[in-house]
C-alpha positions as CSV (number, residue, x, y, z in Angstrom):
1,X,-25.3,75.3,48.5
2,X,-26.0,75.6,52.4
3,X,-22.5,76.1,54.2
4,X,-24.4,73.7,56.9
5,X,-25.3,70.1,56.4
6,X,-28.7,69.6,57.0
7,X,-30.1,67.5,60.0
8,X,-32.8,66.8,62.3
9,X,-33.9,69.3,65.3
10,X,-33.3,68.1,68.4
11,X,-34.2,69.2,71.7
12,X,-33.0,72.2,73.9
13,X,-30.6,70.8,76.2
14,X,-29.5,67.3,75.1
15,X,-30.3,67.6,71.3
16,X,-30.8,64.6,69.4
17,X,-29.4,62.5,72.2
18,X,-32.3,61.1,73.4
19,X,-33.4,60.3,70.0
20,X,-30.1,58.3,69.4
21,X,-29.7,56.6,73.2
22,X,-33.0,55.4,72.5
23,X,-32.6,53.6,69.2
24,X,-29.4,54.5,67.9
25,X,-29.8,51.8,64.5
26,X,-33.4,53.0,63.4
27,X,-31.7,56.9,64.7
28,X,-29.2,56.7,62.1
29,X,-30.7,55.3,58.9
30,X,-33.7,57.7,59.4
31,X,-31.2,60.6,59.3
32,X,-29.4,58.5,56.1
33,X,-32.9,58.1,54.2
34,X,-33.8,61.8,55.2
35,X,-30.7,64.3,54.5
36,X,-27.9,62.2,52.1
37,X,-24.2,62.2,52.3
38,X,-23.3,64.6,54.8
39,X,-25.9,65.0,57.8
40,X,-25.5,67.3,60.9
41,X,-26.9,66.5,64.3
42,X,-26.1,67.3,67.9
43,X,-25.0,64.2,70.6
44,X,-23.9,66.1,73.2
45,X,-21.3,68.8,73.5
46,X,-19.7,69.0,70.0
47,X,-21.3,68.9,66.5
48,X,-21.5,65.8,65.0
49,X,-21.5,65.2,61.8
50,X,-22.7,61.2,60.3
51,X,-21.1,59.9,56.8
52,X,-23.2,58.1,54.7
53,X,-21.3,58.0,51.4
54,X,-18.3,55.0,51.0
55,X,-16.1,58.0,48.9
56,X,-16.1,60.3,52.2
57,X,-15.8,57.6,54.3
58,X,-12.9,56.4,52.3
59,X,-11.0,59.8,52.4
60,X,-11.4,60.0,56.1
61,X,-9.9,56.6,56.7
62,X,-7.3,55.8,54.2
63,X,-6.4,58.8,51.7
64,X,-6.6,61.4,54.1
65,X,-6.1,59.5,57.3
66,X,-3.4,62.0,58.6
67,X,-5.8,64.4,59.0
68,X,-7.9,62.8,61.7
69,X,-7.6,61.1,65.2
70,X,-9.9,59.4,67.5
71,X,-12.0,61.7,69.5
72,X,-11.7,62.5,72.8
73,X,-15.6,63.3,74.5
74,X,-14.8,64.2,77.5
75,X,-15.5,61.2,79.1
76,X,-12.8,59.5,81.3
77,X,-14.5,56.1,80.6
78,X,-12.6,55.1,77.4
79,X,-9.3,56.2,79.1
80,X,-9.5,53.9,82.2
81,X,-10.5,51.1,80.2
82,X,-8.4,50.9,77.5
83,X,-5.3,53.9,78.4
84,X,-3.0,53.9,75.4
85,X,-3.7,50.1,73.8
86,X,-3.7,50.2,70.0
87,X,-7.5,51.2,69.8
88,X,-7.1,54.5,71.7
89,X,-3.2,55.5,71.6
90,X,-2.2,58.4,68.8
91,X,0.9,59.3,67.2
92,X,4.2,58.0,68.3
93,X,2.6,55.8,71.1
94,X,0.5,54.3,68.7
95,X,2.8,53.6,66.0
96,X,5.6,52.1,68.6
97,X,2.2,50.1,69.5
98,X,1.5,48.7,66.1
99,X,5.5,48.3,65.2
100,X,5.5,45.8,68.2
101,X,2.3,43.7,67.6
102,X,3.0,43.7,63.7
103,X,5.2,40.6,64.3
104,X,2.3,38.3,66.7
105,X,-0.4,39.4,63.7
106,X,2.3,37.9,61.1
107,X,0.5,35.7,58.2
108,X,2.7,32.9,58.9
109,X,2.1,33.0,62.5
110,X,-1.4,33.2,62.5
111,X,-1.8,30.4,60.0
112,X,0.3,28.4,62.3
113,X,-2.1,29.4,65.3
114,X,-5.4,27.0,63.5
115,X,-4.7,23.9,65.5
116,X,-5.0,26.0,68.8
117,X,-8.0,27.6,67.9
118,X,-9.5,24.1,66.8
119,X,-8.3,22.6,70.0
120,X,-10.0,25.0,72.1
121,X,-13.4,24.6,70.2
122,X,-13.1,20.3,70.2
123,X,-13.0,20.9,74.3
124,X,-15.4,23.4,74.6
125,X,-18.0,21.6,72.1
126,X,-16.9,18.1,74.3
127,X,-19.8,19.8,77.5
128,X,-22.6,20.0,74.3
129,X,-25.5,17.6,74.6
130,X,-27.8,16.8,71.8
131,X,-30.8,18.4,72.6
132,X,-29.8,21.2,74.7
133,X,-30.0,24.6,74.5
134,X,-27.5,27.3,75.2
135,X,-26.8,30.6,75.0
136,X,-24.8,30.6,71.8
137,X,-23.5,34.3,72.6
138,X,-21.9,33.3,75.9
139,X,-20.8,29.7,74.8
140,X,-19.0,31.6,71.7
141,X,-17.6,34.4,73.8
142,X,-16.3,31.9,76.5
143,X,-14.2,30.4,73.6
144,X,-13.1,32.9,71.9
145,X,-11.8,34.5,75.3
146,X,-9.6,31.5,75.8
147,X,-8.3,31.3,72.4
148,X,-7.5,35.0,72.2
149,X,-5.8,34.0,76.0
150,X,-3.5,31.4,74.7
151,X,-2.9,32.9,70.6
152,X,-1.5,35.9,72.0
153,X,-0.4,35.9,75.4
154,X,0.8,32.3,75.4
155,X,-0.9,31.4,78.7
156,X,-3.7,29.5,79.8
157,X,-6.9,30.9,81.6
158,X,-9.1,29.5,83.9
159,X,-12.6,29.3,83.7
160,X,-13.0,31.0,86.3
161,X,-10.9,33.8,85.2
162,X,-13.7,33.2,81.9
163,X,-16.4,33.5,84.2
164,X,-15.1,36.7,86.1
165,X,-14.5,38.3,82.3
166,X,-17.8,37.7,81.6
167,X,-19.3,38.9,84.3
168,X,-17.6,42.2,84.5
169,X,-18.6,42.7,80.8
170,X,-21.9,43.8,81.6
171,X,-21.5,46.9,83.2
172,X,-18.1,47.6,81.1
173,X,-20.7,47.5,77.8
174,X,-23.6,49.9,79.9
175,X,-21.2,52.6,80.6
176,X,-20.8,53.3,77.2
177,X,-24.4,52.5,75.8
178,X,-25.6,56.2,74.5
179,X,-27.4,58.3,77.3
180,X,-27.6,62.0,76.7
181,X,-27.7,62.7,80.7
182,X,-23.7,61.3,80.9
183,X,-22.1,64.2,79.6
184,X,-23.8,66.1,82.7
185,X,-22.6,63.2,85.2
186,X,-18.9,63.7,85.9
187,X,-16.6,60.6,85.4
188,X,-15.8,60.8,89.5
189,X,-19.3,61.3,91.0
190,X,-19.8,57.9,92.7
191,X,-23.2,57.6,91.1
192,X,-24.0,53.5,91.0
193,X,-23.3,53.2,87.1
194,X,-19.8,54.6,88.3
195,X,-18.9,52.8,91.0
196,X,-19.7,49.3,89.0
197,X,-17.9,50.2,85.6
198,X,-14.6,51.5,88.4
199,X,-15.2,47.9,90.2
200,X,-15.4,45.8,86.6
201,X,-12.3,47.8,85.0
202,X,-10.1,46.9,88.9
203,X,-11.7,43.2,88.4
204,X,-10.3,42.8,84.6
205,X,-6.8,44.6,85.1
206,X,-6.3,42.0,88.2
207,X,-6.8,39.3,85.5
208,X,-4.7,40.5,83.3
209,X,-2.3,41.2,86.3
210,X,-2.6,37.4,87.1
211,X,-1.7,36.2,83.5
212,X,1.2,38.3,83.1
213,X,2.6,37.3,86.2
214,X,2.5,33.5,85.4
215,X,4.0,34.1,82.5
216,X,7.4,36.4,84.0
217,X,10.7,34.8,83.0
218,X,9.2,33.3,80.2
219,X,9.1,35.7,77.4
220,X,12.2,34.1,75.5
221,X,10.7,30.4,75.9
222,X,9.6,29.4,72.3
223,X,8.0,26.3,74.0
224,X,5.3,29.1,75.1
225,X,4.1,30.1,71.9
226,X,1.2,28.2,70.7
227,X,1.9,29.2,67.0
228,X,5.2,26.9,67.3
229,X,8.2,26.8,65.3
230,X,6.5,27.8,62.5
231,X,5.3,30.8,64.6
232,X,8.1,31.7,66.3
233,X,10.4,32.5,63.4
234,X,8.6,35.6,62.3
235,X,10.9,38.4,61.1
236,X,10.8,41.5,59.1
237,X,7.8,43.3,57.8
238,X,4.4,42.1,58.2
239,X,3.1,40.1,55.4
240,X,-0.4,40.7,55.4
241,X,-1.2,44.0,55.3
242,X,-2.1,44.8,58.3
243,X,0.0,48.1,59.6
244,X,3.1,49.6,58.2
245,X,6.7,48.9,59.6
246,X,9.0,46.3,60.8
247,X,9.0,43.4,63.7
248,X,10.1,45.6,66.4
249,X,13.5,45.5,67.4
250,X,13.9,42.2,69.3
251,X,17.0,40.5,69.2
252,X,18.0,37.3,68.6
253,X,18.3,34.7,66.0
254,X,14.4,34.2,65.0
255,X,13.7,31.4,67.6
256,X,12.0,34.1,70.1
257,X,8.5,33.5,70.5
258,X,6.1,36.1,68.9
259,X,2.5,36.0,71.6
260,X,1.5,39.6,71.9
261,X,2.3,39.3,75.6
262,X,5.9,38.2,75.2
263,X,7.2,40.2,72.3
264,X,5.6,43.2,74.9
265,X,7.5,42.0,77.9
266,X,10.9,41.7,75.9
267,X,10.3,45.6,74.9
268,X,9.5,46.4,78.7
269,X,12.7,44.9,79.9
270,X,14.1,47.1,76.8
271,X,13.5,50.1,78.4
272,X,10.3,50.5,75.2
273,X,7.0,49.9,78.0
274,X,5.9,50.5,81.1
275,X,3.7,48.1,83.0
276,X,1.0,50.4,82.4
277,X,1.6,50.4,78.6
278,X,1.3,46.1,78.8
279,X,-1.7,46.2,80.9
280,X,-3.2,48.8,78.4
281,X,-2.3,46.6,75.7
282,X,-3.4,43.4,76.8
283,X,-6.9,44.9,78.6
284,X,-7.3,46.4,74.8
285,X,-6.4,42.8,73.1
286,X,-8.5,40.8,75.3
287,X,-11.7,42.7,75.1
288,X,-11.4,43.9,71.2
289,X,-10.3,40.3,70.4
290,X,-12.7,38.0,71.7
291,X,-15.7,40.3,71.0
292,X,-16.1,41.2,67.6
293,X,-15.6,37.4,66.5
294,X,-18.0,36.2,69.1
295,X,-20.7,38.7,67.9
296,X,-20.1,37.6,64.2
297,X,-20.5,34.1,65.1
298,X,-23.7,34.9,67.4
299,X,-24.9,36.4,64.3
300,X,-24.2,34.3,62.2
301,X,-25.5,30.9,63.5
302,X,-28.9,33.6,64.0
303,X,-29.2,33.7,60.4
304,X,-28.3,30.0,59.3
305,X,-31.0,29.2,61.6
306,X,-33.2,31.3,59.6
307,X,-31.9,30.2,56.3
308,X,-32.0,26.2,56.3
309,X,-30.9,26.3,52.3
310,X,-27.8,28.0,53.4
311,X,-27.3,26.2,56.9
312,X,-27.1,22.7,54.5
313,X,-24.3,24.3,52.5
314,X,-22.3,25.9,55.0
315,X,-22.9,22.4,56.8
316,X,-21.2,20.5,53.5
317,X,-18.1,22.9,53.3
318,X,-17.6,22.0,57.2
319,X,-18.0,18.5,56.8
320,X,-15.6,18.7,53.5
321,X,-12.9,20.9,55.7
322,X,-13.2,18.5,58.8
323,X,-13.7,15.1,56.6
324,X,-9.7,14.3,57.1
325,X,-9.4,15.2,60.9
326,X,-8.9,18.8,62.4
327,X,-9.5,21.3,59.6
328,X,-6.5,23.5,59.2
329,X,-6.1,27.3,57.5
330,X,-5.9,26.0,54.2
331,X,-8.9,23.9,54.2
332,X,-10.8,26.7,55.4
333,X,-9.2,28.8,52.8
334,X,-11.9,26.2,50.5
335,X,-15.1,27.3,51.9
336,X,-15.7,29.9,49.5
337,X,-19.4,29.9,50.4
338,X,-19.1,29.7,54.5
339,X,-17.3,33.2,53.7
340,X,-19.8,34.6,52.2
341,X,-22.1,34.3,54.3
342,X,-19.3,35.3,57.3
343,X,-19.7,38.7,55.3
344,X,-23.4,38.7,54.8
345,X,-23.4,38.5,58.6
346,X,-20.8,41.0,59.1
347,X,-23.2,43.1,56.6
348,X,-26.3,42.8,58.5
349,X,-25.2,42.9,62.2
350,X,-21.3,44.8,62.2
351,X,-20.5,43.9,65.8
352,X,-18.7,47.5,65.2
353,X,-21.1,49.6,63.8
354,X,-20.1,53.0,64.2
355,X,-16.1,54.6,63.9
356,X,-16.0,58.1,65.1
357,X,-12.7,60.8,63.8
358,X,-12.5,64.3,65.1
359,X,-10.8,66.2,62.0
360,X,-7.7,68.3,63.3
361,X,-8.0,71.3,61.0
362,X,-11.2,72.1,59.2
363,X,-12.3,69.9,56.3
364,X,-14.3,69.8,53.6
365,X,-16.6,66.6,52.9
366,X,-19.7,65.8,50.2
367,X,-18.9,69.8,49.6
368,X,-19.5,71.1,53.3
369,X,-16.8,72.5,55.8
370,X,-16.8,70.2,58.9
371,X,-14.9,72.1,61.1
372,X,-12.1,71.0,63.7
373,X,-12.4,69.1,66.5
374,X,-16.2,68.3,65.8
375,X,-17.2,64.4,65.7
376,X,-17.3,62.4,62.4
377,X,-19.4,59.0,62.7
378,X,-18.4,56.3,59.5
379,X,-21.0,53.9,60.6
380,X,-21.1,50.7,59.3
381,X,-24.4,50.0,60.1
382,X,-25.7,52.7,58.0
383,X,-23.6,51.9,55.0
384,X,-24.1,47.8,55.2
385,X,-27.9,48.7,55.0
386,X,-27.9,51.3,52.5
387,X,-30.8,51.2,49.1
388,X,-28.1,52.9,47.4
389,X,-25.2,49.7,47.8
390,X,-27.4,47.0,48.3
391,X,-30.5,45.6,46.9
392,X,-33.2,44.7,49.6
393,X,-30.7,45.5,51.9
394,X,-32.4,43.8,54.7
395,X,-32.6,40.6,53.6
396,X,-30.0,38.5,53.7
397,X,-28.2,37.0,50.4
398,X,-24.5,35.5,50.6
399,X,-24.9,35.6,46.7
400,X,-23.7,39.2,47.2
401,X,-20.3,38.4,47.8
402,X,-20.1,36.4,44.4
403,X,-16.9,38.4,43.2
404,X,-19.0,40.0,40.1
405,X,-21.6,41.2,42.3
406,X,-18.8,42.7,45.0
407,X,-17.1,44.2,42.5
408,X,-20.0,46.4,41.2
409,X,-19.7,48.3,44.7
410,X,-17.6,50.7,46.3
411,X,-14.9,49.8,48.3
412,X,-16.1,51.3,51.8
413,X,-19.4,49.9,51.0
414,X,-18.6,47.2,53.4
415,X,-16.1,48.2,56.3
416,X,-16.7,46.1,59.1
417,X,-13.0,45.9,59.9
418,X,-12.9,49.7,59.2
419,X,-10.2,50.6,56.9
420,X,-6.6,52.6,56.7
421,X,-3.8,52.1,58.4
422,X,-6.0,52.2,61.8
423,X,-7.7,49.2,59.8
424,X,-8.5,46.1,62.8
425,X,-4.7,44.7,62.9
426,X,-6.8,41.4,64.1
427,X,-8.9,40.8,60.9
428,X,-7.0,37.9,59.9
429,X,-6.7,36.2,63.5
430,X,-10.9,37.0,63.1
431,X,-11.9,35.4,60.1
432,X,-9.6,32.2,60.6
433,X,-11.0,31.9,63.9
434,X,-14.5,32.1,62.8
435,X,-14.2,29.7,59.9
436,X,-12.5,27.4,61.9
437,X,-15.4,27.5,64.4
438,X,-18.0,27.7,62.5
439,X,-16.5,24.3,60.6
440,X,-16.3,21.9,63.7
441,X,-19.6,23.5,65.2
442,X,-21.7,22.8,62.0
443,X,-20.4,20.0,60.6
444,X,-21.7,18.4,64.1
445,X,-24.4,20.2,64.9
446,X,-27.4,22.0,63.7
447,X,-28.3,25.1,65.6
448,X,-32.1,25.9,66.1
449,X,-33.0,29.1,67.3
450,X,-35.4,29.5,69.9
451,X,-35.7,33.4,71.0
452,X,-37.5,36.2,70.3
453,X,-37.2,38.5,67.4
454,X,-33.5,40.0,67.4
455,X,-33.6,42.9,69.2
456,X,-30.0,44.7,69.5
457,X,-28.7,47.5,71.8
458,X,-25.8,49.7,71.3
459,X,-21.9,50.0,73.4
460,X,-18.6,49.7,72.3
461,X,-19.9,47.5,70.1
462,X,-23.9,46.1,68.7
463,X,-24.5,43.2,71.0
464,X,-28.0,41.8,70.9
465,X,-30.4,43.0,74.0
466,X,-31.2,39.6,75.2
467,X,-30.0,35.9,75.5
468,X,-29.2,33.9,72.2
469,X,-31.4,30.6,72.8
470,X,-30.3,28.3,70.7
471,X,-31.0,24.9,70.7
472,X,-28.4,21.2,69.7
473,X,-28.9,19.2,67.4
474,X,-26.3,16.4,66.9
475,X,-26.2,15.3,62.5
């Protein structure tokens, strides 16, 4: 067996970089379909080594997660942004990090959070017109910012605070689309690409500055938690899964609220956070939590407009969850089929569809030694579309979620919340939220599609390369 994983040539200076900046989806599943489980290629300046198997993909992130962290690439970019928020931190930080949000990502509490999230999508779906068409990736996005605005930092924000956020995403998502000439562009050369990413990251941290200060003096109100006395009484260790550990260490007797932003402002006045840890935390939280779902719900409505058969049944589960007035957690909990086909979405289009590990000793993986410090890609995209997992793996078929079906493949087959204890500590607040959404849009409306054919571009995260048209219908 070759001590090297095979891989494709690539050029002189910036290796396969081009290749991938230029199509980094069609990049990736050519080097999948060519050279199996472990393949080697060159992004830049450290090997780089792409996972195509669930099994390794599963040892990186859960058996043998201690022996991997998130890479460092010698770009400043990632560290301006987001600092040491949950996605980035390592270590002690980031387990002090996850100990402290455990508590707002409770079960109870975000089952508790379903009528602000439906109360959010009634107003916004109040400015819809029968017979219009929108831009069903910015409509989605502008609502998902506000209800990740009020779940978790128990505030308000304006629309035109939403407007500024989405404005400033733009050149936030180009500086980290793939281009092989960046790693020979230093972060502090006031190129244009520079200066504009610098100006969007000041814009966004003076939003977050704003938030926070409307909400100082406030952090032991429970009347500012949107998840209510149901919320607010959270204590001891999270009960779904998501992260190890306790609540933190806040005192008091349970009627504290639990938003994201105030259980971080008690721990600052605790001595536990600097401001610079909050605004790291909450840049993190607003970007990573409004994204993702708004992408899967772009998505999604994409392919129900494609797919009138299941358009008609996701549209009867809504109508069934909505039929008594607001649909709440546990009537969504009843549409068995609007989840599978939140899933075939999430299959096809994984708003996150790469996660990169740098091993800290040398490993060995599908029988190779991947040696330390290089880059390990687990992408989703690769795996979701895989002949080996999936039948037709293009096409799209909610049937494969039927639980017989699922069960026939590998765990890591489908990852698009990645996995481990790094897993996405927001993947329950995510699917609520979208199920929710999805039930008052579509048991109003039908969605009709009126674009060109889906063309995507890669960032922090898949976002497609052009607007969404799509266009009301009222039922």
């Amino acid at each position: 067996m070759s001590a090297t994983p095979p891989g494709p040539i690539g050029d002189p200076l910036v290796g396969n970089g081009r290749q991938y900046a230029d199509d980094p989806f069609s990049f990736m599943r050519a080097c999948a379909d060519s050279y199996g489980d472990v393949i080697r290629f060159d992004l830049g300046p450290r090997e780089t080594y792409l996972l195509t198997n669930p099994a390794d993909i599963e040892r990186v992130l859960v058996a043998d997660a201690e022996r991997y962290r998130k890479p460092q690439f010698g770009d400043g970019a990632m560290d301006r942004l987001l600092g040491d928020g949950l996605l980035m931190s390592e270590g002690e930080t980031w387990q002090r990090q996850r100990r402290l949000a455990n508590p707002s990502f409770h079960s109870r509490r975000i089952g508790a959070l379903a009528g602000t999230m439906v109360d959010h999508t009634e107003s916004q779906l109040a400015d819809w017109s029968d017979g219009e068409v929108v831009d069903i990736q910015l409509e989605v996005a502008r609502l998902t910012v506000k209800i990740i605005v009020s779940a978790m930092f128990g505030a308000d924000i304006t629309d035109e605070e939403v407007k500024t956020v989405q404005e400033k995403l733009e050149p936030l998502g180009a500086r980290f689309e793939p281009d092989p000439r960046r790693f020979l562009i230093p972060d502090w050369a006031p190129t244009r690409e520079n200066r504009e990413f610098a100006a969007a990251v000041d814009t966004l941290e003076s939003v977050i500055d704003g938030i926070v200060e409307r909400r100082r003096g406030t952090e032991r109100d429970p009347a500012v938690d949107p998840a209510g006395p149901e919320g607010v009484a959270v204590r001891g260790p999270a009960g779904d899964g998501e992260g190890g550990g306790g609540s933190g260490s806040d005192d008091g007797s349970g009627d504290l609220p639990m938003d994201l932003l105030s259980v971080l402002l008690r721990a600052r006045d605790r001595g536990e956070q600097t401001d610079e840890n909050l605004r790291d935390e909450l840049v993190t939280m607003l970007l990573a939590g409004h994204d993702t779902t708004a992408l899967a719900l772009t998505y999604t409505f994409y392919l129900l407009s494609n797919h009138p058969e299941a358009r008609k049944r996701v549209a009867s589960e809504a109508q069934a969850a909505t039929g008594d007035g607001a649909p709440t957690a546990a009537d969504v909990r009843e549409m068995e089929f609007t989840e599978r086909v939140l899933n075939e979405s999430m299959r096809l289009y994984p708003p996150v569809y790469t996660l990169f590990r740098e091993p800290k000793l040398d490993v060995k993986l599908g029988g190779y030694r991947i040696p330390e410090g290089s880059a390990l890609m687990c992408s989703q995209w690769v795996v979701h579309r895989s002949s080996r997992w999936y039948d037709d793996p293009d096409s799209f078929d909610p049937s494969r979620w039927e639980p017989e079906r699922r069960s026939q493949r590998p765990r890591f087959a489908f990852f698009p919340f990645g996995g481990g204890p790094r897993h996405c500590i927001g993947k329950s607040f995510s699917l609520l939220e979208a199920k929710l959404i999805l039930a008052k849009v579509c048991s109003q409306y039908e969605l009709e599609y009126e674009g060109p054919d889906l063309s995507l571009r890669g960032s922090l995260t898949m976002h497609p390369d052009h607007p969404v048209p799509m266009r009301i219908r009222e039922r």
